[in-house]
Each structure stands twice: as structure tokens, then as C-alpha cells.
C-alpha positions in Angstrom: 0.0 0.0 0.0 2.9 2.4 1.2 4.6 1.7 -2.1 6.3 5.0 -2.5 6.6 6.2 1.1 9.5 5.4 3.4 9.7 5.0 7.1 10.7 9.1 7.7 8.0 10.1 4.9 5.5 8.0 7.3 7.0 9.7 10.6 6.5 13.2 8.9 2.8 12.3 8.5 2.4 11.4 11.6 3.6 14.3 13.5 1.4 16.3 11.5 -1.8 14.3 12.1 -0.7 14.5 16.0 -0.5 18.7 15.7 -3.1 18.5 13.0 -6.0 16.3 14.8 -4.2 16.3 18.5 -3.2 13.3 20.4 -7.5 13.1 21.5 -8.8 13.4 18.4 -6.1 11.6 15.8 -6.9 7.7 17.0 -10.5 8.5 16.1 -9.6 9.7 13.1 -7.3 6.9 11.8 -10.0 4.5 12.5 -12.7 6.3 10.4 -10.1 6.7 7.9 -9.4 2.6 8.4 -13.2 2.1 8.2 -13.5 4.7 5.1 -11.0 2.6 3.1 -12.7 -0.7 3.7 -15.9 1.0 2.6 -14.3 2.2 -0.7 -12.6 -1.3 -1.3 -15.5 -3.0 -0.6 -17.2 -1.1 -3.2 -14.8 -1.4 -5.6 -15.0 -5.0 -5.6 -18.5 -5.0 -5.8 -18.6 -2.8 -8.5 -15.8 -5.1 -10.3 -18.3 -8.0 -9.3 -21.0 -6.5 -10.8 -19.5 -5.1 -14.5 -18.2 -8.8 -14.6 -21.9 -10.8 -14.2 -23.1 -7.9 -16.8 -21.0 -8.6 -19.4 -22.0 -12.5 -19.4 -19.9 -15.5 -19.6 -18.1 -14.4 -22.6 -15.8 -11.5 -21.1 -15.3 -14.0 -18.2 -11.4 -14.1 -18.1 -11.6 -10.2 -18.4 -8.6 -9.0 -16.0 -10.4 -5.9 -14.9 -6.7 -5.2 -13.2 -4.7 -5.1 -16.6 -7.1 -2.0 -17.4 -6.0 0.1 -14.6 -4.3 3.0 -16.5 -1.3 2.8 -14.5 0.0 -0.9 -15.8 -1.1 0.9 -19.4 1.4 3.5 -19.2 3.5 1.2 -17.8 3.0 -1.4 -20.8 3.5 1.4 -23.5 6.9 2.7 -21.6 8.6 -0.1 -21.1 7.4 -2.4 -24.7 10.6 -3.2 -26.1 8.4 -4.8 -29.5 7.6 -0.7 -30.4 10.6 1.0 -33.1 11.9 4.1 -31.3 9.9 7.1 -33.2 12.0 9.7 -35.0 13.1 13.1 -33.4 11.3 15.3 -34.5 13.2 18.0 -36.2 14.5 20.8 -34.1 13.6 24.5 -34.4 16.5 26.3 -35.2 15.5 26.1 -39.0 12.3 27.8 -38.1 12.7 31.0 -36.1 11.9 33.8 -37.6 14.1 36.9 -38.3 13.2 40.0 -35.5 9.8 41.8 -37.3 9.2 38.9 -39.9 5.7 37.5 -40.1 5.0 34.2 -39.8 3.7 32.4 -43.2 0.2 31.9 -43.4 -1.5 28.7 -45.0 -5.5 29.7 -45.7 -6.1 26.4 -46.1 -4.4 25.0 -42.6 -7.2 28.1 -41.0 
């Protein structure tokens, strides 16, 4: 879950839910967070459930996971099967002389 975050990064957050919430408040406010979490996993799953006994027994190996547009990006980034594209060409050919107008194409307007 704490992919990202390292042991200091977690200390950091919590000395500023104890000055934020105060040491009365911030163990009630973990646990509704806790309890908010479930409630949001809980209906994810549900929902998950629920798109994959509406689309019938044909989509039934559907990895509703391999759609999360995080392992997308990923995919694309790292596919090694994909030819590198071209550079594109750089703009020192292109810049204009101090008081020189741009050309204008009518039919690009």
C-alpha cells in the first residue's frame, strides 16, 4: 500500500496528524479513515463484481486489473516490440528573423 513512502515520509505524517487532529482526536480519526478505506474497497470489488456478471460469460477471463491505467502506461513505456519514433526536427530552422511574419497557410485556418 505504502509503495512509495519510506519510514521518515511516514513519521512526517504522523507528526502532522498529531498537531493537526491532536493526540485526543487523531486515533479516532485513523480509525474512520481505516473504516472509510474498507468501505471504498468494498465497493470497488463490488462494482468489479457486478460489470463482470453484466458482461455474461463471454468477457469472463476479463482482468479488470490489466485496465488500470497505471499498468497501461506502464505497458507502453517499457514495450521493447515498439521501433523508437523519430526526433522530430529541431527548431533552429524555423525561427523567424526580428519583425518577420510568420507564413500563413488559408487552407491549414
Amino acid at each position: 500500500m505504502f509503495h512509495n513512502l519510506g519510514w521518515s515520509e511516514l513519521v512526517v505524517l504522523g507528526v502532522l496528524g498529531l498537531l493537526i487532529f491532536g493526540p485526543e482526536r487523531l486515533p479516532r480519526v485513523a480509525s474512520d479513515a481505516v473504516r472509510m478505506l474498507r468501505e471504498l474497497r468494498t465497493m470497488a470489488r463490488g462494482a468489479a463484481a457486478d460489470l463482470k456478471a453484466e458482461l455474461g460469460p463471454e468477457m469472463a477471463d476479463l482482468d479488470l486489473a490489466s485496465l488500470h491505467p497505471r499498468r497501461i502506461v506502464g505497458s507502453i513505456l517499457t514495450d521493447d516490440d515498439q521501433p523508437v519514433p523519430a526526433p522530430l526536427p529541431t527548431a533552429a530552422a524555423a525561427v523567424l528573423a526580428p519583425g518577420e511574419t510568420p507564413p500563413y497557410d488559408l487552407d491549414a485556418t
